[in-house]
C-alpha positions in Angstrom: 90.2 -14.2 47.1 92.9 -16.9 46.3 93.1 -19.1 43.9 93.5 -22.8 44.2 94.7 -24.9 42.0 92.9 -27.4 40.5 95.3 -30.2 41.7 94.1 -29.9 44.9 90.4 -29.0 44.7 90.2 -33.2 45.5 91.8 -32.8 48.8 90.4 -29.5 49.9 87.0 -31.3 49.3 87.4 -33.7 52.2 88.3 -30.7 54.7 86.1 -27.9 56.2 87.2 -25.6 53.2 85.0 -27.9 50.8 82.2 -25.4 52.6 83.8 -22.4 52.1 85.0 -22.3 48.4 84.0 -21.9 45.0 84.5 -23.3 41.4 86.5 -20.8 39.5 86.3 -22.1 36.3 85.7 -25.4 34.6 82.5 -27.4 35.3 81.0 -26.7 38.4 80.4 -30.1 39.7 83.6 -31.5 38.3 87.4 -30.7 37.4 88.6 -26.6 37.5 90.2 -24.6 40.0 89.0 -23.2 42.8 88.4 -19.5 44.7 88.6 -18.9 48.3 86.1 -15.7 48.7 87.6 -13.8 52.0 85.6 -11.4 54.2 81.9 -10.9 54.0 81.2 -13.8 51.2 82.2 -16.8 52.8 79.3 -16.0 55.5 76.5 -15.7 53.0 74.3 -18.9 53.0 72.7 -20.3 50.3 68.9 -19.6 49.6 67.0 -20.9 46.6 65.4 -17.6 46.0 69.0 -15.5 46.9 68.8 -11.8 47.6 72.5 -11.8 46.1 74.8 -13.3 43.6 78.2 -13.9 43.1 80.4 -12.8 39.8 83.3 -14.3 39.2 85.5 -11.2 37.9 88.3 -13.0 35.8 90.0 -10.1 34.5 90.1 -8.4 38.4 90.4 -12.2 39.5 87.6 -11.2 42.4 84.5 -13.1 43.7 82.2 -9.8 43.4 79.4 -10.2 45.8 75.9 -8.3 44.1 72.8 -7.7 45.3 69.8 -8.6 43.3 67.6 -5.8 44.9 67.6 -3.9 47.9 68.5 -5.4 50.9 67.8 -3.5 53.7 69.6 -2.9 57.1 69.4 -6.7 59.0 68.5 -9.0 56.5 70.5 -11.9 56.2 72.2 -12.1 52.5 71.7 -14.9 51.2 73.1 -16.1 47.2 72.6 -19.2 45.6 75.2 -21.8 45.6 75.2 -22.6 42.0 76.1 -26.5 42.7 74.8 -30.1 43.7 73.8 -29.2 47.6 75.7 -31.4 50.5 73.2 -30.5 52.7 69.4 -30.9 53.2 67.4 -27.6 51.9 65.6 -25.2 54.4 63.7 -22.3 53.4 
């Protein structure tokens, strides 16, 4: 994960990273730094009944990727992106 500094959460949201990051701390829709989740959890799309969730582990500074229940070999994990949707919702 990295960091990024709240300073430039503005300008990261008119680039392809908007997609791709997540609120760190502050309000959600609003001012606060950012976290760049690497590997596996920047592939997981957003589902409004998720299968996963994310926990933001301040004192590890990690983006801990946890599954609500089993998920079984070849199901797509899915987590709920916790913010004001750019995109139109399919279920």
């Amino acid at each position: 994960m990295i960091i990024l500094p709240a300073k430039d959460c503005p300008a990261l949201d008119r680039t392809v990273i908007y997609e791709y990051y997540f609120h760190w701390d502050g309000d959600p829709d609003g001012e606060g730094r950012g976290a760049l989740g690497l590997g596996l959890l920047s592939l997981c799309n957003h589902s409004s009944r998720p299968n996963a969730r994310v926990d933001r582990n301040y004192a590890r500074l990690t983006l801990d990727l946890v599954a609500n229940a089993p998920i079984r070999p070849g199901d797509e994990v899915t987590i709920d992106y916790g913010c004001t949707l750019w995109f139109e919702l399919r279920e």
